[in-house]
DSSP file (Angstrom, degrees, kcal/mol; ACC not computed):
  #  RESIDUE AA STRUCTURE BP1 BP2  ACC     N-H-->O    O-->H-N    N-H-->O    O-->H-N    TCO  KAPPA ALPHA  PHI   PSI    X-CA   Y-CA   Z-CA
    1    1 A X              0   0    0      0, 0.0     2,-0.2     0, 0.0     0, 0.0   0.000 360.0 360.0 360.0 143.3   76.9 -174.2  -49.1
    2    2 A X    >>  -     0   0    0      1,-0.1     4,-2.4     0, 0.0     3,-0.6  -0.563 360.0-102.6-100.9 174.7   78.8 -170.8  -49.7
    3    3 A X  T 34 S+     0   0    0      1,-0.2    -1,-0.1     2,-0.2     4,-0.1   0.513 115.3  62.6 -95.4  12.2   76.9 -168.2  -51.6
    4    4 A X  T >> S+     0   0    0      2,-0.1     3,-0.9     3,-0.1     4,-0.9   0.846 106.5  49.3 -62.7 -37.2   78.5 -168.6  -54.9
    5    5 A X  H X> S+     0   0    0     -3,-0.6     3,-2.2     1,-0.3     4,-1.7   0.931 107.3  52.2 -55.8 -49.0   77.2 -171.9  -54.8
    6    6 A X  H 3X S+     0   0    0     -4,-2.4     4,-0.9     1,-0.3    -1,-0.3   0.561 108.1  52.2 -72.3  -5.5   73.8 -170.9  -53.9
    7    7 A X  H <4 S+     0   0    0     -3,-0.9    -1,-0.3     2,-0.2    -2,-0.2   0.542 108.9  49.6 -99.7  -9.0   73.6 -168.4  -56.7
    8    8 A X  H X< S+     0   0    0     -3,-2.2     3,-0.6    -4,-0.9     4,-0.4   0.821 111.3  46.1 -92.0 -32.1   74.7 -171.0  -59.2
    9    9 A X  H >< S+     0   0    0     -4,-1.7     3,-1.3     1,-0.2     4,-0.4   0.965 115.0  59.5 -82.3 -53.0   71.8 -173.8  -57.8
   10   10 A X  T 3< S+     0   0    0     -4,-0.9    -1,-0.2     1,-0.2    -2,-0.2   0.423  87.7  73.6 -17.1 -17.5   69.6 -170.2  -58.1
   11   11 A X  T <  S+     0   0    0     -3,-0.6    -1,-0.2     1,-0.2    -2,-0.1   0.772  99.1  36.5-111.0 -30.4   70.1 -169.7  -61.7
   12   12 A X  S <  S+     0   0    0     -3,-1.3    -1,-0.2    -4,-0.4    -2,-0.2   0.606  95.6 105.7-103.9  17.3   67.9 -172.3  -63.2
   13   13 A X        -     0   0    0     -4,-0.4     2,-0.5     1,-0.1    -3,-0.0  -0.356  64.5-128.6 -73.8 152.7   65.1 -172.0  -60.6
   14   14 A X        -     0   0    0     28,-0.0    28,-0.5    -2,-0.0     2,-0.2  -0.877  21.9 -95.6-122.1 170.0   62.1 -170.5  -61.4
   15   15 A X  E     +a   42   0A   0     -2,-0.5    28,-0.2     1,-0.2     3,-0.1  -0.342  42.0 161.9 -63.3 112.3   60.0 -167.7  -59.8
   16   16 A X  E    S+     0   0A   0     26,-1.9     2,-0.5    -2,-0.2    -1,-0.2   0.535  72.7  70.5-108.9 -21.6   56.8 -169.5  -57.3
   17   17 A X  E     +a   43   0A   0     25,-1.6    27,-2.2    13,-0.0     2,-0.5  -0.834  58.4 171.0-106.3 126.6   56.7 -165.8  -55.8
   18   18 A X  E     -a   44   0A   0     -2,-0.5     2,-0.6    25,-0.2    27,-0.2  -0.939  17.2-156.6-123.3 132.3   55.5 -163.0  -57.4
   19   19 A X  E     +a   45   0A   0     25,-2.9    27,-1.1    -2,-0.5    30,-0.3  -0.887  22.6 173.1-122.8 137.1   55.1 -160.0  -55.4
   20   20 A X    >   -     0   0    0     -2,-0.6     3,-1.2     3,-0.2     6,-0.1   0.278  50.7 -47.2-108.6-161.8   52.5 -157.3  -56.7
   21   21 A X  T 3  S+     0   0    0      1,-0.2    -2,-0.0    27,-0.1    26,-0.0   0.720 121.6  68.7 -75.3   7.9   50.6 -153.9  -55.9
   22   22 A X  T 3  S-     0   0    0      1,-0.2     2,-0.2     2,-0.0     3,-0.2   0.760 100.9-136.4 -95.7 -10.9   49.8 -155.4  -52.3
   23   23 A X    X   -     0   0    0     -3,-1.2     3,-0.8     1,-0.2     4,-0.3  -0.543  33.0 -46.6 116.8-178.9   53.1 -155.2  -51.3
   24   24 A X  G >  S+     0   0    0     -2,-0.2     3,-0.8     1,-0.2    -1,-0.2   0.721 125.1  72.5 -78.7 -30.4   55.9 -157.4  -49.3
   25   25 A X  G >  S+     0   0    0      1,-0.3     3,-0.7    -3,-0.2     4,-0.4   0.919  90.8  48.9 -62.7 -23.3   53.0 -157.9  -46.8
   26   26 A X  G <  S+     0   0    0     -3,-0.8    -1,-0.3     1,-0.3     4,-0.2   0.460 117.2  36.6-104.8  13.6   50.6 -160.3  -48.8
   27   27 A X  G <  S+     0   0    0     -3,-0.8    -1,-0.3    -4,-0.3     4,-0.3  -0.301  84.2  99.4-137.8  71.4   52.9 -162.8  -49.9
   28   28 A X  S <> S+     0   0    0     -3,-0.7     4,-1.8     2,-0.1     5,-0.2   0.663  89.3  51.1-106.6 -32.3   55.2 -162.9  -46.6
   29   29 A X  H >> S+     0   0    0     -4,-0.4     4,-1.4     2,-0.2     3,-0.5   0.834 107.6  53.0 -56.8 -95.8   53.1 -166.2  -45.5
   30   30 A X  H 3> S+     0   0    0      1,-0.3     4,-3.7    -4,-0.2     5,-0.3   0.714 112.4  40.9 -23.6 -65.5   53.7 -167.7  -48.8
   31   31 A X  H 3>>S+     0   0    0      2,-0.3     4,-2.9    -4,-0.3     5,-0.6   0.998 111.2  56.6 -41.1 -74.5   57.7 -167.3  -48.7
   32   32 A X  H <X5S+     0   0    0     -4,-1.8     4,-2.3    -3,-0.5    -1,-0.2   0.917 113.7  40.6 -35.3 -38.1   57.8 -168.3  -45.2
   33   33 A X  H  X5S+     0   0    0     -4,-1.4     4,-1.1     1,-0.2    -2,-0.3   0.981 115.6  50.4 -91.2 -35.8   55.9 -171.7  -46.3
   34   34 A X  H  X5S+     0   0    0     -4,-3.7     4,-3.6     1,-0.2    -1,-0.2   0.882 108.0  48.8 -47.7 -42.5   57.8 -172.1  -49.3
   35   35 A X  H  <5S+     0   0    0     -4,-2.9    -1,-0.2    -5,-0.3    -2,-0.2   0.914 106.7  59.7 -80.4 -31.8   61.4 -171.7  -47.7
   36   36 A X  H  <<S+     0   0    0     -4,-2.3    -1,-0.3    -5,-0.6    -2,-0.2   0.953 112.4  37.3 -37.0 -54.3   60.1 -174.1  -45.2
   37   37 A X  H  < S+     0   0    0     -4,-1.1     2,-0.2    -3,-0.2    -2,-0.2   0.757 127.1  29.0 -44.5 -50.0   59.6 -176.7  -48.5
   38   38 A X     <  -     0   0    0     -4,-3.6     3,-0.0    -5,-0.2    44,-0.0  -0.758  69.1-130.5-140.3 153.7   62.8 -175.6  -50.3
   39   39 A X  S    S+     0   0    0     -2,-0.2    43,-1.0    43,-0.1     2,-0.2   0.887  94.3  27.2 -80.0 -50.0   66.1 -174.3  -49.6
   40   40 A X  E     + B   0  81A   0     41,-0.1     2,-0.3    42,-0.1    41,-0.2  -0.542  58.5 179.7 -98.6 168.0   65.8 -171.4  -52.3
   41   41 A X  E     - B   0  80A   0     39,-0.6    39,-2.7    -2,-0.2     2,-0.4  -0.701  17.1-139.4-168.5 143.6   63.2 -169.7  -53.5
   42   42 A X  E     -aB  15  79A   0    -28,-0.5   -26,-1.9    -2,-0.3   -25,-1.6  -0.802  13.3-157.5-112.6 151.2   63.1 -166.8  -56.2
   43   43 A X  E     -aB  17  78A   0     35,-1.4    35,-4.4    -2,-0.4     2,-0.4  -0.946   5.6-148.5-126.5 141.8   61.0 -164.0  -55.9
   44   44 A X  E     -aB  18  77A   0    -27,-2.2   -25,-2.9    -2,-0.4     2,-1.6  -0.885   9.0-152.7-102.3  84.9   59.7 -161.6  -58.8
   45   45 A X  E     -a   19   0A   0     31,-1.5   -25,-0.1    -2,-0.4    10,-0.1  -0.575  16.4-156.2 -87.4 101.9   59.0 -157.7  -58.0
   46   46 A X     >  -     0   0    0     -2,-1.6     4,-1.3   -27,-1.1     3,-0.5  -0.212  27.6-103.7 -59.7 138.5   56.5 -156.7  -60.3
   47   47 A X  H  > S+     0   0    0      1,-0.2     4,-0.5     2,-0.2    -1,-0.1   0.600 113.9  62.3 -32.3 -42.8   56.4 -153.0  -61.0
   48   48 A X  H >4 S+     0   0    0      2,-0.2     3,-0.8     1,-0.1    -1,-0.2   0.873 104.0  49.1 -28.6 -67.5   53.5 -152.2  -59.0
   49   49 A X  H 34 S+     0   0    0     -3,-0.5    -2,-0.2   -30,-0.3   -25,-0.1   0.784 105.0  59.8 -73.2 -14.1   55.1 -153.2  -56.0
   50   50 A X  H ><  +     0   0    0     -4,-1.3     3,-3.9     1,-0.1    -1,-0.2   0.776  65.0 162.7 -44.6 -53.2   58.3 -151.2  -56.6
   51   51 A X  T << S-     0   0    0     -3,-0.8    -1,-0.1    -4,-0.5    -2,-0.1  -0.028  81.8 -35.3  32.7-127.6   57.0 -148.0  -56.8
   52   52 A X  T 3  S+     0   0    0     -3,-0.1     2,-0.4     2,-0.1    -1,-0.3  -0.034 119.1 103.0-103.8  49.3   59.8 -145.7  -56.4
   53   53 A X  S <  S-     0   0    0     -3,-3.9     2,-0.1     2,-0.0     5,-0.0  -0.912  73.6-121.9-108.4 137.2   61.5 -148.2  -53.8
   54   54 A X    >>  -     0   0    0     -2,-0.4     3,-2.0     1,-0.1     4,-0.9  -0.461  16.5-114.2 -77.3 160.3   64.3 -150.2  -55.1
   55   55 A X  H 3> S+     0   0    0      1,-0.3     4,-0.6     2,-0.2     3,-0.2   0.778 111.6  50.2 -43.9 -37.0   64.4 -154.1  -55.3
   56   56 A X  H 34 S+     0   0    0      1,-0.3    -1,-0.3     2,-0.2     4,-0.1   0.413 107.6  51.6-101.2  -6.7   66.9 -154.8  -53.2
   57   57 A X  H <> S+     0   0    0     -3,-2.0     4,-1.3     3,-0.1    -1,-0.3   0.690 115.1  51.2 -95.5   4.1   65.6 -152.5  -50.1
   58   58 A X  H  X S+     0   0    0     -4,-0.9     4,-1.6    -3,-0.2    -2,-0.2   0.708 107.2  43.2 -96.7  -5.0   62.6 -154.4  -50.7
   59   59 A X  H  X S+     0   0    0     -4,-0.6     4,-3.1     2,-0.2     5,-0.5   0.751 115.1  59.8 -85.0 -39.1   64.1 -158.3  -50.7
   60   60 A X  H >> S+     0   0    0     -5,-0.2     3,-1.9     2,-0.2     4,-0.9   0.800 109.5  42.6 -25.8 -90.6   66.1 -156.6  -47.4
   61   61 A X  H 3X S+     0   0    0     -4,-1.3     4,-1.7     1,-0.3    -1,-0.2   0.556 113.9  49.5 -35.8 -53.8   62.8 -156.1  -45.9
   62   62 A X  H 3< S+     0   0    0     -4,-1.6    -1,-0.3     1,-0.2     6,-0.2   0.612 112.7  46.1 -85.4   2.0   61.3 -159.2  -46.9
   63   63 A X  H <X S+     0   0    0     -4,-3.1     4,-1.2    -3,-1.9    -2,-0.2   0.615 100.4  58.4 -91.7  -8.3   63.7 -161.1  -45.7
   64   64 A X  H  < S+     0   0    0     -4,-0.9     3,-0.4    -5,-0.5    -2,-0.2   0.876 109.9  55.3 -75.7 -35.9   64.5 -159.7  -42.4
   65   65 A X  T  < S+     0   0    0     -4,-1.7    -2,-0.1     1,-0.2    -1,-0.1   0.515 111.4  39.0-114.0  31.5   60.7 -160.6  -41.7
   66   66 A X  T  4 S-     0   0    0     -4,-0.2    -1,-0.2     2,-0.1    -2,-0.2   0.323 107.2-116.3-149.3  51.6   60.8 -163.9  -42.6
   67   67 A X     <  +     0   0    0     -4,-1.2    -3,-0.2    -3,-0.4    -4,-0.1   0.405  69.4 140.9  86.6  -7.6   64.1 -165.0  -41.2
   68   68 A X        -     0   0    0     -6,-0.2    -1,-0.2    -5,-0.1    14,-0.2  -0.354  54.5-117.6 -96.6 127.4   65.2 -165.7  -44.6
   69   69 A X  E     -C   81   0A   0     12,-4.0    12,-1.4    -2,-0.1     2,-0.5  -0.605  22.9-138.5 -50.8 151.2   69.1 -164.9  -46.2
   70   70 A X  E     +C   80   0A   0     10,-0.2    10,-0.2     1,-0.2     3,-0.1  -0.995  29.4 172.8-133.4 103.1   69.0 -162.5  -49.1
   71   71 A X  E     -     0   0A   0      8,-2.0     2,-0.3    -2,-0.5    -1,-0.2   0.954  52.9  -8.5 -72.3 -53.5   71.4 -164.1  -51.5
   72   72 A X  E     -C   79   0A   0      7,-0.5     7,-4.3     2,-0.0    -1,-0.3  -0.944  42.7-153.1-178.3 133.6   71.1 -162.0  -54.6
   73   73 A X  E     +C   78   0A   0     -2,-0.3     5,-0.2     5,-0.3     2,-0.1  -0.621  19.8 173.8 -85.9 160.7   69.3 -159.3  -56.4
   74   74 A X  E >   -C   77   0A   0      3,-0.7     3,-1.1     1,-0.5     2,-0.1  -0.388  61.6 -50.1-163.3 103.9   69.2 -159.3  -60.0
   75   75 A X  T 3  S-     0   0    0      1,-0.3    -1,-0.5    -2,-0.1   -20,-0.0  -0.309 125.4 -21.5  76.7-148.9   67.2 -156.9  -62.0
   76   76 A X  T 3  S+     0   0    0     -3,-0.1   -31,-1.5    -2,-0.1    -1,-0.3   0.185 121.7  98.5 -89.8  43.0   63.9 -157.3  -60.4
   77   77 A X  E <   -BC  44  74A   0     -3,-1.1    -3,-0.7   -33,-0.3     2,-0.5  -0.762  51.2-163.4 -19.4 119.9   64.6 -160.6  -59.0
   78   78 A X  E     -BC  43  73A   0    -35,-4.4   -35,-1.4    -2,-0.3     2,-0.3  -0.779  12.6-149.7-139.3 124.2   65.8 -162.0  -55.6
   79   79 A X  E     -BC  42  72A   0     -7,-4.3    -8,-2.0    -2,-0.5    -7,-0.5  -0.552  17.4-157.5 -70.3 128.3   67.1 -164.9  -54.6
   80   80 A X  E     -BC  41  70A   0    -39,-2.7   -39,-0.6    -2,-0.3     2,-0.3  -0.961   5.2-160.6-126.8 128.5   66.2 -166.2  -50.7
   81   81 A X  E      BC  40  69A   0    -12,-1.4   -12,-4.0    -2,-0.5   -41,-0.1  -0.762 360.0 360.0-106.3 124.8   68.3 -168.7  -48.4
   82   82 A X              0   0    0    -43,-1.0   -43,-0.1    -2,-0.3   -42,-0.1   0.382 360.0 360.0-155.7 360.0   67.2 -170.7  -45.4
């Protein structure tokens, strides 16, 4: 699948990951087991976890550590490929 595609199968998913004021770190298990499950999965960056870091170096981050594609940010949103 190219990654228009995957942003189109992306667009009516909803959010199973939410990540809060603990950071990338406490729901990097959860993601991992999800992308295991599922091809996609969207993730939600709550304000908290934001600070003054933007979304998209923080969907980088969490996807480089779990192996994951980073399809698309949008707004505080990210979409994740494996």
């Amino acid at each position: 699948m190219n990654r228009q595609e995957l942003r189109k199968e992306a667009h009516d998913l909803d959010v199973t990951v939410w990540v809060g004021k603990s950071g990338i770190g406490a729901v990097r298990d959860e993601l991992d087991d999800q992308l295991g499950e599922r091809d996609l999965v969207k993730v939600k960056f709550l304000r908290a976890a934001r600070g003054r870091t933007s979304t998209e170096e923080l969907a980088d981050e969490l996807a480089e550590e779990v192996d994951a594609e980073l399809i698309e940010t949008r707004g505080n949103t990210a979409v994740f490929y494996r």
